[in-house]
C-alpha positions as CSV (number, residue, x, y, z in Angstrom):
1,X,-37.1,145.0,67.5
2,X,-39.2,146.5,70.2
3,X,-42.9,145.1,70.5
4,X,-46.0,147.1,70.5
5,X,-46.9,145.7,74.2
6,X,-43.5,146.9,75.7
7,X,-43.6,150.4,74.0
8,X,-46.9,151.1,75.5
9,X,-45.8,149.9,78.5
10,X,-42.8,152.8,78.3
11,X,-45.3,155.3,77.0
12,X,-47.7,154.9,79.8
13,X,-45.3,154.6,82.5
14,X,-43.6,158.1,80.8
15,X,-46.6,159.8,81.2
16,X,-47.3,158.8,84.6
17,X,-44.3,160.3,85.5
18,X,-42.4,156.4,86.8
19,X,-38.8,157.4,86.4
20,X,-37.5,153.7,88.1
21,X,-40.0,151.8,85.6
22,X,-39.1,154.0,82.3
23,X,-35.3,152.6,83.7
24,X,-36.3,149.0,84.0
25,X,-37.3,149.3,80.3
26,X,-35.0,150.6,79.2
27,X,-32.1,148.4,81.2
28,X,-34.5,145.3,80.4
29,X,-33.8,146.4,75.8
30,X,-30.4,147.0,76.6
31,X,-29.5,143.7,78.0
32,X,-31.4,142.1,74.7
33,X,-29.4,141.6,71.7
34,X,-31.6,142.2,69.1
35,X,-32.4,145.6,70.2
36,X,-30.0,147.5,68.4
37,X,-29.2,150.9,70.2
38,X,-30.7,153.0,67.0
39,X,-34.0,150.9,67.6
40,X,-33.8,152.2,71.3
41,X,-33.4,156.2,70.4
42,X,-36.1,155.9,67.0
43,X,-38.8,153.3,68.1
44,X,-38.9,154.3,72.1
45,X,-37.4,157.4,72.7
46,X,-37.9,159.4,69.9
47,X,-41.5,158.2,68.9
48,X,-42.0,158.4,72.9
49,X,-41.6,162.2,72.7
50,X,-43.0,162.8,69.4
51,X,-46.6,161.2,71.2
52,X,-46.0,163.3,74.0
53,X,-45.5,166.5,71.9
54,X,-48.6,165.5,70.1
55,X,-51.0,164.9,73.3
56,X,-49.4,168.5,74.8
57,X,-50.2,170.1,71.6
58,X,-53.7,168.6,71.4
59,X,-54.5,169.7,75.4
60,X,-54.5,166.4,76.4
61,X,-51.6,166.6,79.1
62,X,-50.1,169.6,80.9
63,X,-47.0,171.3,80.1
64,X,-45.8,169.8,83.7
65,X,-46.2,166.3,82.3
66,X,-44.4,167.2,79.2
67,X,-41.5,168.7,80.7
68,X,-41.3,165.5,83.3
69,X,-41.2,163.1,80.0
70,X,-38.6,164.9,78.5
71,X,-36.4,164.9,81.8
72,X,-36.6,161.7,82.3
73,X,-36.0,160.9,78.8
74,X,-33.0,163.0,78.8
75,X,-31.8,160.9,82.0
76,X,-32.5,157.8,80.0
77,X,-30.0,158.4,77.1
78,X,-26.7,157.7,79.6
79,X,-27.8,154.4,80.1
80,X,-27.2,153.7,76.3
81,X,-23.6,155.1,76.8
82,X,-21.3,152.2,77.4
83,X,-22.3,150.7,74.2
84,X,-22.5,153.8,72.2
85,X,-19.0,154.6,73.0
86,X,-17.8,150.7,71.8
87,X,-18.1,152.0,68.6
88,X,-14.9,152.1,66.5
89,X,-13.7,155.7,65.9
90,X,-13.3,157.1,62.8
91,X,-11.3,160.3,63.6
92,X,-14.1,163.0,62.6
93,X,-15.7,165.4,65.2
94,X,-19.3,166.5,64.7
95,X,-21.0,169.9,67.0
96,X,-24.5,169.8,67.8
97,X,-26.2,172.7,69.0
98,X,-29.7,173.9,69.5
99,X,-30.1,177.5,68.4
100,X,-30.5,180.6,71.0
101,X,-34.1,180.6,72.9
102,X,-34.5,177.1,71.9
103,X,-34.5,175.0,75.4
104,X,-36.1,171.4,74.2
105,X,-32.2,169.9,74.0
106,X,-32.9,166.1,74.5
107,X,-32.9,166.2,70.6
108,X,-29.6,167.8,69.8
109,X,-28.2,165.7,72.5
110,X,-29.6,162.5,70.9
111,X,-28.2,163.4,67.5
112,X,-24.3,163.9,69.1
113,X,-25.1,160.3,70.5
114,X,-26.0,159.2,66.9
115,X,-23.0,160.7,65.6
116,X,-21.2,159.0,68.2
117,X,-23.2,155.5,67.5
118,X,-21.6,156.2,63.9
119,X,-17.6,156.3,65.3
120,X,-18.0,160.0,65.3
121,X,-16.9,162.8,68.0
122,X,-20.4,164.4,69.1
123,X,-19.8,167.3,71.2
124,X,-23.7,168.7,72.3
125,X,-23.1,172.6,72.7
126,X,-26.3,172.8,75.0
127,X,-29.1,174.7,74.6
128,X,-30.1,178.5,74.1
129,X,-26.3,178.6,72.5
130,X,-25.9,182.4,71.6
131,X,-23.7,182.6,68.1
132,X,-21.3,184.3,69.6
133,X,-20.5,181.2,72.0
134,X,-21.1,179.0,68.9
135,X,-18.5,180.4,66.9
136,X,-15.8,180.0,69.8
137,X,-16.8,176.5,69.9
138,X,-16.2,175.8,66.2
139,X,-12.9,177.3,66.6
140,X,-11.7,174.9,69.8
141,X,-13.3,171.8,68.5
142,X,-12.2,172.2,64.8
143,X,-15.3,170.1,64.0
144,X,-15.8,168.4,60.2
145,X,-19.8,168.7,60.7
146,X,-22.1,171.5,62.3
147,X,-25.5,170.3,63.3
148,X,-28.1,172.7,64.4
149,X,-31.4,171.9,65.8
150,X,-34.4,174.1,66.1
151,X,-37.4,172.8,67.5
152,X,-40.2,175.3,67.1
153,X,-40.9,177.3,63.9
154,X,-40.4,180.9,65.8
155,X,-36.7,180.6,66.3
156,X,-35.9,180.2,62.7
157,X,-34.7,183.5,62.3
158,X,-32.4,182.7,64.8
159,X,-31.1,179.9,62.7
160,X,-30.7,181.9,59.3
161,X,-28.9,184.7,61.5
162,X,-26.5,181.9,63.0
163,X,-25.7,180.6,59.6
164,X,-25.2,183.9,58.1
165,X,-22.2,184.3,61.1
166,X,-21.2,181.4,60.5
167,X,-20.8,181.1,57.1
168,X,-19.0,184.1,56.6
169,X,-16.5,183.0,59.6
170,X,-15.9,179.3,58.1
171,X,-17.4,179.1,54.8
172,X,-16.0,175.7,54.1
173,X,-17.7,173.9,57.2
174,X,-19.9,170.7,57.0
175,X,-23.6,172.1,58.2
176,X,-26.9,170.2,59.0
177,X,-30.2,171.4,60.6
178,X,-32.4,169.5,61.2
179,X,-35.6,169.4,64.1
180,X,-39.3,169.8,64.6
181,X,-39.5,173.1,63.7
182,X,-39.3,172.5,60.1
183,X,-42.3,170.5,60.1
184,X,-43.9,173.6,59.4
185,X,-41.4,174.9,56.6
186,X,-37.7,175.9,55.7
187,X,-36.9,172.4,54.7
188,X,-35.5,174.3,51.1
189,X,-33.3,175.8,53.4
190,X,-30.4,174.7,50.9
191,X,-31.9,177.2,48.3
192,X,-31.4,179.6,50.5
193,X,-27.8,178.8,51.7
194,X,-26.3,176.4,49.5
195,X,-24.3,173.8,51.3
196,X,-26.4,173.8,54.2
197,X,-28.5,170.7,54.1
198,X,-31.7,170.2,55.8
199,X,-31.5,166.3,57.7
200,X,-35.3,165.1,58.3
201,X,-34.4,161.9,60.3
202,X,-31.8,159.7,62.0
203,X,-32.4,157.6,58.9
204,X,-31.3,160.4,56.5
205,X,-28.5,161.5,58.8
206,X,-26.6,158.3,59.1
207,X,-27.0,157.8,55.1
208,X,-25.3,161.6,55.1
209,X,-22.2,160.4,57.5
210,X,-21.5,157.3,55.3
211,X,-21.2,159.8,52.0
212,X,-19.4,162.3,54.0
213,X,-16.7,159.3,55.0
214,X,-16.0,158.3,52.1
């Protein structure tokens, strides 16, 4: 579990732009063994970002301060790597992609390493990923899961074009979406493309793997 005190320490220390303290954190939760790596990516990372999306929204911090957060958030995930990738594998690839025009990727690139947390195969397509690219991808990595992330509320035409492509390309493949973009609607997304479900968390997301194993 990761305390109040030390969270705010992260938080502050994020926002002040302190790359080499944001690392001593983090290094400091790694090395403790109650601190499972999920706890690490949900209760510091993620709700990390979330405050800093909230204070850029509000006015409260430039976009300069927001983009330094999320860099050197983005540089924090490899530290988790070595014990993400002790996880036994389970022979099932996932993609995750954030849709085209959408360049906030730190979340699609956490998801893969939750996939890969969970024994899976994430491969993170990137960012701004034109469907065209997409749909080469799916054909070289074969994947059993598709997960698309879009982060703000503009670009969900992009998404509903992507999964009109896709669908019609590989109508029997595995997709999620998922991201901040739905806070503001299209979470009945499945009503509108049946078999596509909408993933709100990590929470709901690991839930969905252990169904889709079995």
């Amino acid at each position: 579990m990761i305390s109040e005190a030390l969270y705010q320490a992260y938080l502050g220390a994020l926002l002040r732009g302190e790359r080499s303290r944001c690392v001593d954190l983090t290094k400091r939760l790694l090395e403790d063994d109650d601190v499972a790596v999920r706890d690490l990516y949900l209760d510091l990372f993620q709700r990390a970002l979330y405050e800093v999306g909230h204070l850029w929204e509000t006015n409260r911090i430039s976009v300069a301060t927001e983009h330094t957060a999320t860099a050197i958030t983005e540089g924090l995930l490899t530290l988790a790597y070595p014990k993400i990738f002790m996880s036994e594998r389970k022979g099932k690839r996932a993609l995750v992609s954030c849709m085209v025009n959408e360049y906030h990727q730190v979340g699609g690139k956490m998801v893969a390493d939750i996939f890969e947390l969970n024994g899976w195969d994430g491969y993170f397509a990137g960012g701004n990923t034109p469907v065209s690219d997409l749909l080469l991808e799916i054909e070289e990595k074969e994947p059993d899961i598709l997960a698309l992330s879009v982060s703000v509320y503009f670009n969900m035409g992009a998404l509903y074009g992507a999964l009109e492509r896709i669908m019609k390309d590989h109508p029997e493949l595995k997709i999620i979406v998922g991201g901040q973009a739905f806070q503001w609607g299209g979470s009945d997304i499945g009503q509108r493309y049946p078999g596509v479900d909408y993933v709100p968390s990590i929470h709901h997301l690991e839930t969905l793997l252990k169904e889709y194993e079995h």
